[in-house]
N, CA, C and O atoms as a GROMACS GRO file, in nm:
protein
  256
    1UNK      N    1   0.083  -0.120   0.000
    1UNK     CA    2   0.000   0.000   0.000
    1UNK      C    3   0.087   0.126   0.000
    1UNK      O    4   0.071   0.205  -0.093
    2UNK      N    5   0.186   0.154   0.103
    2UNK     CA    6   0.291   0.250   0.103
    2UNK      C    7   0.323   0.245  -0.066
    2UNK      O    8   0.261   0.310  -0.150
    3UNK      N    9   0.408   0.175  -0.086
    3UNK     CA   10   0.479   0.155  -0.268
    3UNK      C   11   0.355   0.250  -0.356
    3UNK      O   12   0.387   0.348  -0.423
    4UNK      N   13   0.216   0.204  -0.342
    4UNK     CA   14   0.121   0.246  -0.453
    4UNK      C   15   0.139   0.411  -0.421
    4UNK      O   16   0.159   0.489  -0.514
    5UNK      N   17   0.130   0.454  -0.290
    5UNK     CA   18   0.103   0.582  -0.257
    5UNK      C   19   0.227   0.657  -0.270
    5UNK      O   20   0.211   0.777  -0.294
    6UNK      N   21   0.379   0.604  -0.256
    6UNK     CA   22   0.447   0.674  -0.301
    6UNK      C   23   0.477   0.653  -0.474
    6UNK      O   24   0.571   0.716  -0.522
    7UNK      N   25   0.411   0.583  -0.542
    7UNK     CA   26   0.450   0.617  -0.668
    7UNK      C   27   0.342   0.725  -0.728
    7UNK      O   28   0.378   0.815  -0.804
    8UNK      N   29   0.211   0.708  -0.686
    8UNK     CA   30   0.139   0.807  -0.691
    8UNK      C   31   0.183   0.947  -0.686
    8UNK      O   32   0.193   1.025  -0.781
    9UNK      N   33   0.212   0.972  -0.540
    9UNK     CA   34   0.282   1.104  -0.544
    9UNK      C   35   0.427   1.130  -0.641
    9UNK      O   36   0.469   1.243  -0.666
   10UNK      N   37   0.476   1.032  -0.678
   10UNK     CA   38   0.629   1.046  -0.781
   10UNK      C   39   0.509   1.115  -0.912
   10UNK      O   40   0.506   1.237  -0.928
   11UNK      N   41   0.440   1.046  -0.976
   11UNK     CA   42   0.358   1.066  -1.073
   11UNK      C   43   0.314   1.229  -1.078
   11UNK      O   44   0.343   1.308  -1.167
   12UNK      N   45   0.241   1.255  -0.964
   12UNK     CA   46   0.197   1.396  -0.944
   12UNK      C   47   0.286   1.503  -0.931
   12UNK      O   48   0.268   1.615  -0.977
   13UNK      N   49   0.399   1.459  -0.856
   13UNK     CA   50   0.490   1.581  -0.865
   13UNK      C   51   0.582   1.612  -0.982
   13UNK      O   52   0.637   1.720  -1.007
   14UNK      N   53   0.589   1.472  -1.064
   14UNK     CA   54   0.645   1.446  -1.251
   14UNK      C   55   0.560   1.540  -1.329
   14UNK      O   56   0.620   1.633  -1.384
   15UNK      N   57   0.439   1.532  -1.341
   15UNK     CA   58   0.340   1.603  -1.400
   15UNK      C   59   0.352   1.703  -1.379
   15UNK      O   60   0.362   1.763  -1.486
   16UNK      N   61   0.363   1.820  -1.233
   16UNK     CA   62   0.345   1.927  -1.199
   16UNK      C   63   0.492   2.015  -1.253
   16UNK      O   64   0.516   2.132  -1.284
   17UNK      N   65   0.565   1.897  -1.244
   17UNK     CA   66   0.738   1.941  -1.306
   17UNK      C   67   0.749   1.975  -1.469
   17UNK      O   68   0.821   2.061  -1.520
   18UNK      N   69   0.642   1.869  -1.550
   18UNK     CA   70   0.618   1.865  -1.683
   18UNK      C   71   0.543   2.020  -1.685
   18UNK      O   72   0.587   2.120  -1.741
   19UNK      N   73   0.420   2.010  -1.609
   19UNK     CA   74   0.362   2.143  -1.607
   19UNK      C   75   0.430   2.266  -1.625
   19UNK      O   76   0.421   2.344  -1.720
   20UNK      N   77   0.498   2.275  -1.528
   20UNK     CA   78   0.619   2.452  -1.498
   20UNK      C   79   0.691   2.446  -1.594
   20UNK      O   80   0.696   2.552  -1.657
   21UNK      N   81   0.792   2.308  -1.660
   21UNK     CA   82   0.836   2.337  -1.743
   21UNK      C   83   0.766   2.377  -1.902
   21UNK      O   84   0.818   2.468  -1.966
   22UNK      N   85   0.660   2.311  -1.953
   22UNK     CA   86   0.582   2.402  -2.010
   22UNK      C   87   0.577   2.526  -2.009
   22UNK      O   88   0.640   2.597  -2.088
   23UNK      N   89   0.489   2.576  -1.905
   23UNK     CA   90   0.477   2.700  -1.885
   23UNK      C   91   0.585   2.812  -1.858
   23UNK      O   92   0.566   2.933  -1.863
   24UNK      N   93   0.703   2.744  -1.826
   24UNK     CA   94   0.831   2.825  -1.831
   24UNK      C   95   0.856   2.847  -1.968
   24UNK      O   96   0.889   2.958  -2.010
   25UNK      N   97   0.839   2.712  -2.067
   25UNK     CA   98   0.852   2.780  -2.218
   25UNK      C   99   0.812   2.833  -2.297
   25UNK      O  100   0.865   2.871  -2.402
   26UNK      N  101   0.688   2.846  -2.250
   26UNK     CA  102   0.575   2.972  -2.304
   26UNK      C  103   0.602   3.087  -2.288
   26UNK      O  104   0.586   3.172  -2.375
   27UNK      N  105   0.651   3.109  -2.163
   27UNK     CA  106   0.694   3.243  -2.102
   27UNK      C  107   0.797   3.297  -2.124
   27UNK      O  108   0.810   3.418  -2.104
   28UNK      N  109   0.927   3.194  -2.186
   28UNK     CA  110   1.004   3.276  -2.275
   28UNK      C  111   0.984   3.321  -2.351
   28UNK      O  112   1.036   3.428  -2.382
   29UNK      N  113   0.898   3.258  -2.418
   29UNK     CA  114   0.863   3.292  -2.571
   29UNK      C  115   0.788   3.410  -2.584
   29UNK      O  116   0.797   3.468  -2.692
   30UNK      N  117   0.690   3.476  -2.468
   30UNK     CA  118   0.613   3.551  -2.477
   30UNK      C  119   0.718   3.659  -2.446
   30UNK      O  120   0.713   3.745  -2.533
   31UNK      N  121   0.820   3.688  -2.342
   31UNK     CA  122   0.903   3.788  -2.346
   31UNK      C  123   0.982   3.804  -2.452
   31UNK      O  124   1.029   3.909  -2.497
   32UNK      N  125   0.995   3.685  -2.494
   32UNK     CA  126   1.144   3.750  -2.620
   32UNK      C  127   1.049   3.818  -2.713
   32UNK      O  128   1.082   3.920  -2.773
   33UNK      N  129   0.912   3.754  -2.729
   33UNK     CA  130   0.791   3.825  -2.849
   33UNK      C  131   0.821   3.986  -2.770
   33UNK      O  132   0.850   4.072  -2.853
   34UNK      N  133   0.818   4.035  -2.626
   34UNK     CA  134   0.818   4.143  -2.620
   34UNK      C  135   0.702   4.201  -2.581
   34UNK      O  136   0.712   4.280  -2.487
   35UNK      N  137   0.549   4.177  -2.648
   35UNK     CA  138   0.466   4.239  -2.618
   35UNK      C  139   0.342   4.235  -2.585
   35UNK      O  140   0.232   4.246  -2.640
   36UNK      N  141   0.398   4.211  -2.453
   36UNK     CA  142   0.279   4.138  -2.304
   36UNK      C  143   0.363   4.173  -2.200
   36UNK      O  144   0.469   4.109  -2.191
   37UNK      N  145   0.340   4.257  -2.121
   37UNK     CA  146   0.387   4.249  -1.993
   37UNK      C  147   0.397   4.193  -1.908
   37UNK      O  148   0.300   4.118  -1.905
   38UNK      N  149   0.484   4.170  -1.786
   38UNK     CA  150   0.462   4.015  -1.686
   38UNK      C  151   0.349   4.022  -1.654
   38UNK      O  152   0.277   3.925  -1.676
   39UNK      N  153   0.304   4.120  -1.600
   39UNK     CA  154   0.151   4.119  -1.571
   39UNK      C  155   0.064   4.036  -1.625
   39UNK      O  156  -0.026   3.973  -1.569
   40UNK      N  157   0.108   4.039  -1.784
   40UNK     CA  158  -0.025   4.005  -1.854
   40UNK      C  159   0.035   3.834  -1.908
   40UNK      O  160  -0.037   3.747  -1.957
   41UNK      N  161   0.144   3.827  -1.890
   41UNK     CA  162   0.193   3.728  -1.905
   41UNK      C  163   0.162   3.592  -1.807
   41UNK      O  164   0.140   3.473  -1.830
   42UNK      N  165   0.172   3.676  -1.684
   42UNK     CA  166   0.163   3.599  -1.557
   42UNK      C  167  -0.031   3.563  -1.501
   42UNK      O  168  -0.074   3.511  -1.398
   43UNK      N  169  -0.089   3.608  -1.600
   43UNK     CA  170  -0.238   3.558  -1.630
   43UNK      C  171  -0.217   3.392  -1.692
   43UNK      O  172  -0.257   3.288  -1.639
   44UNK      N  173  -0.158   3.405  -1.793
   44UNK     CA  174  -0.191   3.294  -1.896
   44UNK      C  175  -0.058   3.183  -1.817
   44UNK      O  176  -0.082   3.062  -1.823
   45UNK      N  177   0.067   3.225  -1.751
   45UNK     CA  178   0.142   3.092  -1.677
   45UNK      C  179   0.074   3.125  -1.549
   45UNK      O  180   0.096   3.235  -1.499
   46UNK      N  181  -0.033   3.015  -1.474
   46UNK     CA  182  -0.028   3.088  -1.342
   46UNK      C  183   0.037   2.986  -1.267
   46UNK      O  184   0.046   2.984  -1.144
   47UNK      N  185   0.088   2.889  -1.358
   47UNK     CA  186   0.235   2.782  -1.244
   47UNK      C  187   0.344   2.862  -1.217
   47UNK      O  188   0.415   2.812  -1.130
   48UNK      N  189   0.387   2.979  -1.262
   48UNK     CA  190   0.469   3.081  -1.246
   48UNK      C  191   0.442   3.175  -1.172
   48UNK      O  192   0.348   3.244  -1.212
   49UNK      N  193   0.503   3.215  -1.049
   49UNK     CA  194   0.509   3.337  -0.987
   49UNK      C  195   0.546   3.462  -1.049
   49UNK      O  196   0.567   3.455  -1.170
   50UNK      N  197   0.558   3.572  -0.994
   50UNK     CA  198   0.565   3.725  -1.040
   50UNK      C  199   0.736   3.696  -1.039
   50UNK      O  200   0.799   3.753  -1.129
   51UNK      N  201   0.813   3.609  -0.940
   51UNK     CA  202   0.948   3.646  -0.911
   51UNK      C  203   0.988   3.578  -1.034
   51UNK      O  204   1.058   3.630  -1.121
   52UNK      N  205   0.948   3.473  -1.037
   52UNK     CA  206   0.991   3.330  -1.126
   52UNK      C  207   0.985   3.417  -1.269
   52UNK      O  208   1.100   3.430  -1.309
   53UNK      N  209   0.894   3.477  -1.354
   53UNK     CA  210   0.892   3.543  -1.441
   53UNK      C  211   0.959   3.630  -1.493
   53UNK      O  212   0.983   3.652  -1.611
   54UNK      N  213   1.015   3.722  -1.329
   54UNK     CA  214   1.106   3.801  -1.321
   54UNK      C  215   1.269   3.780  -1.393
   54UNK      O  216   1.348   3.835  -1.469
   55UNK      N  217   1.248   3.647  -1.297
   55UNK     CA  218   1.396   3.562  -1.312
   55UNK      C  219   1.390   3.494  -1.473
   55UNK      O  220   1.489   3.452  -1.533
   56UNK      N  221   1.311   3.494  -1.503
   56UNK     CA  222   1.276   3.427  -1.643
   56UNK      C  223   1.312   3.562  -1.753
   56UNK      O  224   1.368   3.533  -1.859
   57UNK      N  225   1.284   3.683  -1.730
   57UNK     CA  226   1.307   3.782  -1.818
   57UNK      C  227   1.449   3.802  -1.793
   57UNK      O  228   1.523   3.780  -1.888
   58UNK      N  229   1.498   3.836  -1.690
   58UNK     CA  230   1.656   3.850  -1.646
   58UNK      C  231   1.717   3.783  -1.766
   58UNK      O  232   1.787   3.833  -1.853
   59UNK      N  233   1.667   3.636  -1.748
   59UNK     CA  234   1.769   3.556  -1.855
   59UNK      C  235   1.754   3.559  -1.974
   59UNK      O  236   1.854   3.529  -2.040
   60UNK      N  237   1.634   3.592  -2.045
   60UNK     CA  238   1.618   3.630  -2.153
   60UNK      C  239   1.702   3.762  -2.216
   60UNK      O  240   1.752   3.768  -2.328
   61UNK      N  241   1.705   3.871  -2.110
   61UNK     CA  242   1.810   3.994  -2.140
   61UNK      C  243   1.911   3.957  -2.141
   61UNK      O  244   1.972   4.008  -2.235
   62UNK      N  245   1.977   3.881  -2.078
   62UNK     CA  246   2.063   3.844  -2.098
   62UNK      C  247   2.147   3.762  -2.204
   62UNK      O  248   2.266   3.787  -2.226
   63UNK      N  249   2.077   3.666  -2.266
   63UNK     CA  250   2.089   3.573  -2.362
   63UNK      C  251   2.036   3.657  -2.528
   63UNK      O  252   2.036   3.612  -2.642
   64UNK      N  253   1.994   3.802  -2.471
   64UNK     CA  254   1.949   3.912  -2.589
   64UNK      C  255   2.105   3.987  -2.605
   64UNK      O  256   2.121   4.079  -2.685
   0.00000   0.00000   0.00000
């Protein structure tokens, strides 16, 4: 019973990892596009925080 419930949770937190990373690659894409603000950005990822976005544009300037 333990085994089922921890693979369960392996599963859910895989998914939620698949999730952010998604939505982390959306969110590059929408900054390097330029024109959406985090604000408006941070509507459409809401697995992403305001900081996380933050830190997500940083690197995009950077890699610009």
């Amino acid at each position: 019973m333990m085994s089922l419930f921890d693979e369960e949770q392996i599963l859910r937190t895989y998914a939620k990892d698949i999730e952010k990373e998604t939505e982390r690659k959306a969110a590059e894409k929408m900054i390097k596009d330029g024109e959406l603000s985090l604000e408006k950005i941070a509507r459409y990822v809401s697995a992403l925080s305001m900081e996380e976005l933050k830190e997500i544009e940083a690197e995009v300037m950077q890699l610009a």
